[in-house]
C-alpha positions as CSV (number, residue, x, y, z in Angstrom):
1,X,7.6,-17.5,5.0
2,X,10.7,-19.7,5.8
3,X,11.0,-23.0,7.4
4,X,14.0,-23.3,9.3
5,X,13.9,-26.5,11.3
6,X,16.4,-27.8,14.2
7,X,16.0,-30.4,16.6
8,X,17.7,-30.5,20.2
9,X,16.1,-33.9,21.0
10,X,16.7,-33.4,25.0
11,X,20.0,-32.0,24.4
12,X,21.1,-33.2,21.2
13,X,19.7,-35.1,17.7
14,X,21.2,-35.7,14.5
15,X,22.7,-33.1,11.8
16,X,20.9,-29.7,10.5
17,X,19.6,-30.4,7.6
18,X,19.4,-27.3,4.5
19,X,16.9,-24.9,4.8
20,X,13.8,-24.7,2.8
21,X,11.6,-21.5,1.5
22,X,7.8,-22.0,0.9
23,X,5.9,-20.0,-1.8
24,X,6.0,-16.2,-0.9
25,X,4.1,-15.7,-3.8
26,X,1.2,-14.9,-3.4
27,X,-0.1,-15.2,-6.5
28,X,0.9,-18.2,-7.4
29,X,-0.7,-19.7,-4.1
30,X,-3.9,-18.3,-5.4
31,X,-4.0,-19.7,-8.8
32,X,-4.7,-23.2,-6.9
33,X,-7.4,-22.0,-5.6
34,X,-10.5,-24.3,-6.2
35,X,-14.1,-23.7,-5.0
36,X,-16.4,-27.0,-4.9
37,X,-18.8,-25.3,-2.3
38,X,-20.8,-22.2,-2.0
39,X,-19.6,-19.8,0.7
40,X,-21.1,-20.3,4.5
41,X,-22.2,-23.8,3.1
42,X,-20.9,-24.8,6.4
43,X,-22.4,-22.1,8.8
44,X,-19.6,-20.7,11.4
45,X,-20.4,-20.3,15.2
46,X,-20.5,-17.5,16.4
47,X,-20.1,-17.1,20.4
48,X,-21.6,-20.2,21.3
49,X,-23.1,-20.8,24.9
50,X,-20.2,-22.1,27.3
51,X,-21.4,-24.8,29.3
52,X,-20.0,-27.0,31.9
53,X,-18.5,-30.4,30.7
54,X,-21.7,-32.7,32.4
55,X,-24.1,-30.5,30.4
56,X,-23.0,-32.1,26.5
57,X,-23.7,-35.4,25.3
58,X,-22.1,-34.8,21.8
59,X,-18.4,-35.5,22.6
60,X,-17.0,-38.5,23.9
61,X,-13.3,-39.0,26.4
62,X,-11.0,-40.3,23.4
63,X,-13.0,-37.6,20.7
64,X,-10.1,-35.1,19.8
65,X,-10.3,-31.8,21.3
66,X,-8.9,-28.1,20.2
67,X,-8.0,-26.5,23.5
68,X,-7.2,-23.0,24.1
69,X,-6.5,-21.2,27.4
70,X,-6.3,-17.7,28.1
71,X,-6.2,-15.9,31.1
72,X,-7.2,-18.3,33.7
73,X,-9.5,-19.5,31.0
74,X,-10.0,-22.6,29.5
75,X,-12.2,-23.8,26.9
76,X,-12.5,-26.7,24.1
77,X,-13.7,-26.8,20.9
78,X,-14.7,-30.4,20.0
79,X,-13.3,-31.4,16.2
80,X,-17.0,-32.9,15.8
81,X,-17.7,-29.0,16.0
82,X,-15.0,-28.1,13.3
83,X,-16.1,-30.4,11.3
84,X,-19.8,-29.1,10.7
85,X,-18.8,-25.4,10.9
86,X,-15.1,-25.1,10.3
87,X,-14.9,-21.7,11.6
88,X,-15.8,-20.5,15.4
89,X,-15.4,-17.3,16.4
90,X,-15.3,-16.6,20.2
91,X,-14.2,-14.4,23.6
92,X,-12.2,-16.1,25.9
93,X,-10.8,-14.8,28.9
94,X,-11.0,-11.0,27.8
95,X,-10.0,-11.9,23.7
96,X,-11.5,-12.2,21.0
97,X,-10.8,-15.6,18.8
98,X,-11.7,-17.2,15.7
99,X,-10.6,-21.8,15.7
100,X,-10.6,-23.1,12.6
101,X,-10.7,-27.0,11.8
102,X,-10.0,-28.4,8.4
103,X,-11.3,-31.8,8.4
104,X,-9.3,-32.3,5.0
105,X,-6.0,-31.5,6.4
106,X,-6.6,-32.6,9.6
107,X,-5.7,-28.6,10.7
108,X,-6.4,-26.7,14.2
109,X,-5.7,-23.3,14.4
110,X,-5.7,-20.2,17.2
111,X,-6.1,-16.6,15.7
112,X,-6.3,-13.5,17.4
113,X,-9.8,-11.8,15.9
114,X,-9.7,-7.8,17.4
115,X,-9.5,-5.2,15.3
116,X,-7.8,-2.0,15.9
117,X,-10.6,-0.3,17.7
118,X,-11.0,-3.3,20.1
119,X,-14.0,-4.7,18.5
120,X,-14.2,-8.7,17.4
121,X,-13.6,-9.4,13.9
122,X,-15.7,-12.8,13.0
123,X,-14.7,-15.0,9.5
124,X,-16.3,-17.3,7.7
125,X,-15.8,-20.6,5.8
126,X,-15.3,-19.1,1.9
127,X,-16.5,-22.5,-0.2
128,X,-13.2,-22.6,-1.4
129,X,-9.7,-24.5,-0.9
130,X,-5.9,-24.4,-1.7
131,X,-4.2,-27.6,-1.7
132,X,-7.4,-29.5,0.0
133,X,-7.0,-26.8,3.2
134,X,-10.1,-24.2,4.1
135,X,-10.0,-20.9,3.3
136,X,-11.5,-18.4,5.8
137,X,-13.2,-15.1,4.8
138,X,-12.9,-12.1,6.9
139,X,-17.0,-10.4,7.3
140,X,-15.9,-7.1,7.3
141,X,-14.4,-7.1,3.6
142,X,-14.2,-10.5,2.4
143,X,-10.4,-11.0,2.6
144,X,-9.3,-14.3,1.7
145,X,-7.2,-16.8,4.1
146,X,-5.6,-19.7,3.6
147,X,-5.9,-21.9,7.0
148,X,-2.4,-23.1,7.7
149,X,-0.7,-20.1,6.3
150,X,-3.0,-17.7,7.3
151,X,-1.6,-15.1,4.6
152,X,-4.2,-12.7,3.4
153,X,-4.6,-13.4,-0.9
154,X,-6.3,-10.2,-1.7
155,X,-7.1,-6.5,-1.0
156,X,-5.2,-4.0,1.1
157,X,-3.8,-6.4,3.5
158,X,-2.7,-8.8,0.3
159,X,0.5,-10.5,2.0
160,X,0.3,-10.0,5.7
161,X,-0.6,-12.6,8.5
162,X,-3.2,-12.8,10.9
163,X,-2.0,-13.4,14.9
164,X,-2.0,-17.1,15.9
165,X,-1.9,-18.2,19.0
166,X,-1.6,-21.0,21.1
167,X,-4.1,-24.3,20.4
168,X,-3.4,-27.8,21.8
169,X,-4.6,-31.1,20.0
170,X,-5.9,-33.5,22.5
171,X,-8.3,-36.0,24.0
172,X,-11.6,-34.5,25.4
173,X,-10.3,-36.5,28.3
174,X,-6.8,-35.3,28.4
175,X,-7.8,-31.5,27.9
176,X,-10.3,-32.0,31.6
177,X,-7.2,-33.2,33.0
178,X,-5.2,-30.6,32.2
179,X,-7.7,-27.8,32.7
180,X,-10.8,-29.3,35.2
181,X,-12.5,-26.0,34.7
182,X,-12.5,-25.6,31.3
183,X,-15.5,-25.1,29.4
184,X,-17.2,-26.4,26.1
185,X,-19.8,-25.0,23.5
186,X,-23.2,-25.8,24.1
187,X,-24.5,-27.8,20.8
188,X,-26.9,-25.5,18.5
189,X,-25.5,-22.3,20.2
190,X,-23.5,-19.7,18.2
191,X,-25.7,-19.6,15.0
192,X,-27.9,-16.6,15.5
193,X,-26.5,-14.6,11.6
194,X,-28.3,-17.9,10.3
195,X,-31.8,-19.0,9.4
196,X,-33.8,-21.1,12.2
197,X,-34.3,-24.0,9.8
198,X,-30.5,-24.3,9.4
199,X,-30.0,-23.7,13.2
200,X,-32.3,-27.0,13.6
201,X,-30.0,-29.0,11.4
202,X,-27.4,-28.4,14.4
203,X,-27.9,-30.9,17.8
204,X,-26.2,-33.0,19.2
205,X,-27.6,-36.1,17.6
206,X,-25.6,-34.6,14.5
207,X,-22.4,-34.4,16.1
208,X,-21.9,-37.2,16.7
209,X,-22.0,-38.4,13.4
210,X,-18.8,-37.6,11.1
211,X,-19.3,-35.8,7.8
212,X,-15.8,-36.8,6.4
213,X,-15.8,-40.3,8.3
214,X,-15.2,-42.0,3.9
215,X,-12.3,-39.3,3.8
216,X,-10.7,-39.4,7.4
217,X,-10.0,-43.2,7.7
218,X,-6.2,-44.7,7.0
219,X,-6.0,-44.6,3.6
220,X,-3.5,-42.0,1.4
221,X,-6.3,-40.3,-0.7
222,X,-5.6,-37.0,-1.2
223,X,-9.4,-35.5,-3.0
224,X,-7.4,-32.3,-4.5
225,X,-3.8,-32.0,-5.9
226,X,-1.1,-30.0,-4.0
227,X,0.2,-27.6,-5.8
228,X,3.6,-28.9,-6.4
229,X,4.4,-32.9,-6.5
230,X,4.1,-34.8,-3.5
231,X,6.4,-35.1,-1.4
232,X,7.1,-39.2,-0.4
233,X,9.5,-38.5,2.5
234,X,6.3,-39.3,4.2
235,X,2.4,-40.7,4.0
236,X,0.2,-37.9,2.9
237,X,-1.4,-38.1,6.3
238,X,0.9,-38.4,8.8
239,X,0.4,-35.7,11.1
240,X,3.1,-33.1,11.7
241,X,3.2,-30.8,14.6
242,X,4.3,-27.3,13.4
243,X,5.8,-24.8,16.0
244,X,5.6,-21.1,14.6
245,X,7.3,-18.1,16.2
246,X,6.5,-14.8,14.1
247,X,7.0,-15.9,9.9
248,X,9.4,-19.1,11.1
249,X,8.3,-22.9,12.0
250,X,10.0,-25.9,12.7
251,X,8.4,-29.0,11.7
252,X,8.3,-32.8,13.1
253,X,7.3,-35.6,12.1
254,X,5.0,-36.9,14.8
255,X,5.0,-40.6,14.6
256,X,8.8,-40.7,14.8
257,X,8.8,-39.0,18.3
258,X,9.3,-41.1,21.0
259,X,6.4,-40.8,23.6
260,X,7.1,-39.0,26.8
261,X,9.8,-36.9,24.9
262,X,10.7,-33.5,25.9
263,X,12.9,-31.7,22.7
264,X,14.7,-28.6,23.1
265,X,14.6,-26.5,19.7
266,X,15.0,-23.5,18.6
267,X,13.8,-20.7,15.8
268,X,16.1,-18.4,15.3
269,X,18.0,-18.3,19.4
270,X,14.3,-18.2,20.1
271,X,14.6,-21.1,22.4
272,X,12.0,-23.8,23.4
273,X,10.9,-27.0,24.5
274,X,8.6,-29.1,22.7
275,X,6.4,-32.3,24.6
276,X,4.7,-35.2,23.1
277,X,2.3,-37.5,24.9
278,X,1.4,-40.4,22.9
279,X,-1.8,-41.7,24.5
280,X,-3.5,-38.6,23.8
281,X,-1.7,-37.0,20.7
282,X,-0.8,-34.2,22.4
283,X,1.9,-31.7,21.5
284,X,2.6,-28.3,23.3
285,X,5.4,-26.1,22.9
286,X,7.2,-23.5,25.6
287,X,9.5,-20.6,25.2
288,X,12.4,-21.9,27.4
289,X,13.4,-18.6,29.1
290,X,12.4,-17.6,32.7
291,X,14.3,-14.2,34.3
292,X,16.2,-13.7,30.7
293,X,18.1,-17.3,31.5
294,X,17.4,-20.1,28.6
295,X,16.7,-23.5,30.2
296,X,17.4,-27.1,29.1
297,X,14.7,-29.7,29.8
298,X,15.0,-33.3,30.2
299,X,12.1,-35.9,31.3
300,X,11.5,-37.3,34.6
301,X,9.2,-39.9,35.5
302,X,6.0,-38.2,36.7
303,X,4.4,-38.2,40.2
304,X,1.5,-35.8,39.5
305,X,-1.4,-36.8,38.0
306,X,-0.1,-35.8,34.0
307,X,1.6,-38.4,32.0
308,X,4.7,-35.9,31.5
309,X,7.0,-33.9,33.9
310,X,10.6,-32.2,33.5
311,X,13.2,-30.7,34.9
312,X,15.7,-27.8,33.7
313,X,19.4,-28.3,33.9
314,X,19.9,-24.9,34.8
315,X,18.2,-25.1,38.1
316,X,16.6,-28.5,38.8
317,X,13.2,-27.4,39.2
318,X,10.4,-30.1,38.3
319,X,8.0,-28.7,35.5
320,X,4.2,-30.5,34.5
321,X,3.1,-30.4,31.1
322,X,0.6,-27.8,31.6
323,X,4.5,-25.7,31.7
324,X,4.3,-24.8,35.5
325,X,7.4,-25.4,37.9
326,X,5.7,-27.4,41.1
327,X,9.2,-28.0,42.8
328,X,12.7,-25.8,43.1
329,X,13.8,-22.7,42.9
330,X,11.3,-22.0,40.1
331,X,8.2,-23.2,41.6
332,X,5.0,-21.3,41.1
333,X,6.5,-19.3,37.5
334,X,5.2,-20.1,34.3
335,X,6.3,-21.4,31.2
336,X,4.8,-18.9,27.9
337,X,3.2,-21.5,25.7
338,X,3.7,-21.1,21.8
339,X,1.8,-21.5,18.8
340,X,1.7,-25.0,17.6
341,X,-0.7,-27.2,15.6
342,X,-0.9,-30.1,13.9
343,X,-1.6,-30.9,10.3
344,X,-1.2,-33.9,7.7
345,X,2.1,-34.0,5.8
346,X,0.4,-33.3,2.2
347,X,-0.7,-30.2,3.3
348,X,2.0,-28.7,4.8
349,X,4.5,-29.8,2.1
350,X,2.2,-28.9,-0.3
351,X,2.8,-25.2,0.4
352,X,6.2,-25.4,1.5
353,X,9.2,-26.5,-1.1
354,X,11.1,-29.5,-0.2
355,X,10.3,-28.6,3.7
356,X,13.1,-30.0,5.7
357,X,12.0,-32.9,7.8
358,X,13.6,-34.5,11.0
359,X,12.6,-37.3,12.9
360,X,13.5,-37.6,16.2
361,X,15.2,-41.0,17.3
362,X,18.7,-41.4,18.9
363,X,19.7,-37.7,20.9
364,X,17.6,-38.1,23.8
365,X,19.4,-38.1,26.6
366,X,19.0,-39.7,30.5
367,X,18.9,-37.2,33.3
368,X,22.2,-35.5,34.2
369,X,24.1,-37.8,37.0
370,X,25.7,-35.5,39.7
371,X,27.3,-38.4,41.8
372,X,28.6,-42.0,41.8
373,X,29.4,-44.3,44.4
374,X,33.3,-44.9,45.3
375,X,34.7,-47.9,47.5
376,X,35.5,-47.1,50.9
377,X,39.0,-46.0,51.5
378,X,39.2,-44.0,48.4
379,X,39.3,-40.6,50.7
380,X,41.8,-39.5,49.1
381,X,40.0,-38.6,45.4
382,X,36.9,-36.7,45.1
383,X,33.9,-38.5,46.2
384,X,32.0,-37.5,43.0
385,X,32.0,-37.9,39.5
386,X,31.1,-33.7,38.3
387,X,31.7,-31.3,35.9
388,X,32.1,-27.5,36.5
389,X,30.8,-24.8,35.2
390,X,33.1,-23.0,32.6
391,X,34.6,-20.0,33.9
392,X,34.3,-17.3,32.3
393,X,30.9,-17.5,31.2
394,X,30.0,-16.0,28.7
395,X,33.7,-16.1,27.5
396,X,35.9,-14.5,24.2
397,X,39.3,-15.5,24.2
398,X,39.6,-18.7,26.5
399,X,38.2,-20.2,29.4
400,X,38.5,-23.0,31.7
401,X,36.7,-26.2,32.2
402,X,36.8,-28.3,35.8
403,X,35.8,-31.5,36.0
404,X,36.6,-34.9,38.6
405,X,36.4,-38.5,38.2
406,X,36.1,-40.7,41.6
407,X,37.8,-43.6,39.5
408,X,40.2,-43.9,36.9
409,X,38.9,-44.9,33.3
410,X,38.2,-44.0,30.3
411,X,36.0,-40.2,29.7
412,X,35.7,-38.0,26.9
413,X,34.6,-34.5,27.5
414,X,33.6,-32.5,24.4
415,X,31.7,-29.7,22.7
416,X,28.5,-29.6,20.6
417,X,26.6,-26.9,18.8
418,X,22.7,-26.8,19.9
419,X,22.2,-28.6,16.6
420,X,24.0,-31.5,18.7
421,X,27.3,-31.5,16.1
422,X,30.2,-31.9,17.6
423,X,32.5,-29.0,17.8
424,X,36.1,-30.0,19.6
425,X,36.8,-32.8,21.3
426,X,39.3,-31.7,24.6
427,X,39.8,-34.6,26.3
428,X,39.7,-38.1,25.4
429,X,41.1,-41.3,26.8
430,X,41.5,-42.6,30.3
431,X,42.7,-40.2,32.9
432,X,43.4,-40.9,36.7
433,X,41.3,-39.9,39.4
434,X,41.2,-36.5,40.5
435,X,40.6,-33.2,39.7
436,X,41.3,-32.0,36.0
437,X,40.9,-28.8,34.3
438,X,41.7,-28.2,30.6
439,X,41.1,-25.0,28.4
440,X,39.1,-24.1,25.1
441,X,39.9,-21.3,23.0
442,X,36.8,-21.6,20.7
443,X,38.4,-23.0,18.5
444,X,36.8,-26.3,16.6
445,X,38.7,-29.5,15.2
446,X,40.0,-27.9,12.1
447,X,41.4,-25.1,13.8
448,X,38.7,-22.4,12.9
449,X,37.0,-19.4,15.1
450,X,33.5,-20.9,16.5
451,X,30.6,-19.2,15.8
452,X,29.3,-16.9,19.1
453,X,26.2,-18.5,20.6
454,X,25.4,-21.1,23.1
455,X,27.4,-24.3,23.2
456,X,26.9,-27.9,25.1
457,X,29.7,-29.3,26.7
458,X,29.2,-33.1,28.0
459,X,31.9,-35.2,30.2
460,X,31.2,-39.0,29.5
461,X,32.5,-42.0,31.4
462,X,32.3,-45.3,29.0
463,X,33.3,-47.6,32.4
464,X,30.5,-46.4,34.1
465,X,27.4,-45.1,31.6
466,X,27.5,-42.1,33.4
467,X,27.0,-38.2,31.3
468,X,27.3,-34.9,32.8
469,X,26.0,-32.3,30.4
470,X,26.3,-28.2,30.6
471,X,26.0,-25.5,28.4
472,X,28.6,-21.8,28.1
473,X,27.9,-18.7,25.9
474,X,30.9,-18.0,23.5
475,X,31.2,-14.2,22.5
476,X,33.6,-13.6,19.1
């Protein structure tokens, strides 16, 4: 699997660091393998009772939450639960699932669990552990998992993935604002494959205690080596959201992102956007294209009940954090939410070589300004500070740029790659009011052929504070 991380913070961030590769070998990642417990020592659930959120006492507002909604669906899985059975296998809207918690790592994830004749496939926790993260067991044949890799270790599968799919980290509080209907397990349900006596160790009274509470408070102990040195770029563990599309993930470091913050990224032109909200340690991630058109996202300031809202640049439609358009030409479509989780820093590096690592700080940009004020009697120049849209777009050879300043001063327009490096600069001191137009032949500063792909080009006034950004598809 390789990590290939870029940040578009709003629209643009710092440079692209090198790429790293994590351990393909499998092999090797199972040569770390340690087993301190026996296997099913912690006893999965196994379609537990879902019950409305008044009928359990076991999980408190600010209690962090592993949410999952499918279908018109919603249910959560209380980390109290992951931390006495680590594994829970489950339906949810017309799928079969299987979220696993590692209190070690601090790990959430989504699987798909349906086999090829439809049936659900249930796993179990093994008693073993790579690097300090669980390792699930499949039932049927006793295949081997690592949590956060989720690479099979052994028989005919030996290399291949399991499906993940989408999970948000959140408050208990946070996830019944986002989805009022959801559900929750009932506490003792789920256990039936075990023994009644062990089924009575299960209530509520117990989950509300915390098993790893010595092991989960602010301190850098890490009980089991990684299997490489440490990586000090950060504490062991810091969380890290991942975002994962197919064998890629970008990776950020969580306590460097400004709250509220809405980051475009991408994986490979897969395009997305990425929000954090603070309060509630709550990261999702949505594919950025709607009707085949990728869109740029940039906060607003809310006026829903959620802590986050955005708008595209492409069409100006207002989007909530649950990834729904409420206003503009987009309103009522839906944004496809990705796989994402979060995990401490120890563990991730620990299976990934040298992981590149960004954190988000300067990039984030304001909201697009579309018009400034002039003085009266200034008919005679355009009324508006804008920027065009390049024509031709997509383009090969050349195209054209428009733009207009209300005043005279001093602007810069230029070109950036989506890693937010500048490209050309086309214009740059102060110009007269008016209308101006000026060409690009793809061409960057030292005179070589640009890459093809998508490209940001930004007008800036320095008088006035005030940025127009767009973006144009170059085709070499």
């Amino acid at each position: 699997m390789t990590i290939c991380v870029a940040i578009l913070a709003c629209l643009f961030t710092a440079a692209r660091a090198e790429s790293s590769s994590s351990s393909d070998d499998v092999d090797f990642i199972i040569s770390h393998l340690v087993s301190p417990g026996a296997r099913d020592q912690f006893p999965a659930l196994t379609n537990p009772t879902p019950v409305r959120p008044h009928e359990v006492g076991y999980v408190d507002e600010d209690d962090l939450v592993l949410g999952v909604f499918i279908n018109g669906e919603a249910r959560a899985y209380p980390e109290s639960l992951g931390e006495w059975h680590e594994v829970l296998n489950d339906e949810l809207g017309g799928q079969f699932i299987t979220v696993s918690f590692c209190p070690l790592t601090g790990s959430g994830l989504n699987y798909s669990a349906r086999d090829e004749f439809g049936e659900q496939i249930t796993y179990g926790v093994s008693g073993s552990l790579i690097n300090s993260n669980l390792v699930i067991y499949d039932r049927r044949d006793d295949t081997l998992y690592p949590q956060i890799t989720f690479t099979s270790l052994n028989g005919p599968t030996k290399g291949e993935q399991l499906e993940i799919l989408p999970v948000v980290e959140t408050t208990w509080d946070m996830w019944q604002r986002l989805h009022p209907e959801t559900t929750v397990p009932l506490a003792g349900s789920g256990l039936d494959r075990f023994s009644a006596q062990a089924r009575l160790n299960y209530t509520e009274k117990a989950y509300v205690t915390e098993p790893y509470a010595e092991y989960r408070v602010d301190n850098d102990d890490i009980p089991f080596p990684p299997p490489r040195g440490f990586d000090a770029r950060l504490r062991p563990k810091e969380i890290v959201p991942i975002v994962c599309i197919g064998r890629e993930s970008n990776a950020y470091a969580l306590n460097s992102i400004p709250d509220g913050a809405v980051i475009n990224d991408d994986i490979d032109d897969e395009y997305y956007t990425l929000i954090y909200d603070a309060a509630s340690r709550t990261t999702v991630s949505y594919r950025s294209e709607v009707d085949g058109e990728i869109l740029f996202f940039y906060a607003v300031e809310p006026v829903g009940g959620l802590p986050i809202e955005f708008r595209d640049f492409e069409t100006d439609s207002r989007w909530t954090m649950r990834g729904e358009a409420v206003e503009g030409p987009l309103k009522g479509r839906q944004l496809q939410q990705l796989a994402t989780f979060n995990t401490m820093w120890f563990a991730w590096a620990g299976f990934v070589n040298r992981p590149p690592l960004w954190r988000v700080g300067d990039g984030i940009f304001e909201p697009p300004v579309e018009t400034a004020i002039v003085e009266s009697g200034a008919a005679a120049v355009p009324a508006a500070f804008s920027l065009g849209q390049n024509a031709p777009n997509p383009f090969n050879a050349e195209t054209q740029i428009r733009y207009s300043l209300a005043r005279a001063g001093q602007v810069e327009l230029s070109i950036h790659n989506l890693a937010g490096q500048p490209v050309r600069v086309l214009a740059s001191g102060i110009q007269e009011a008016g209308v101006h137009a000026v060409n690009w032949n793809g061409l960057d500063e030292t005179g070589q052929p640009s890459a093809s792909g998508v490209y940001v080009y930004r007008l800036q006034s320095a008088a006035s504070g005030l940025l127009l950004t767009k973006r144009m598809v170059l085709l070499q």
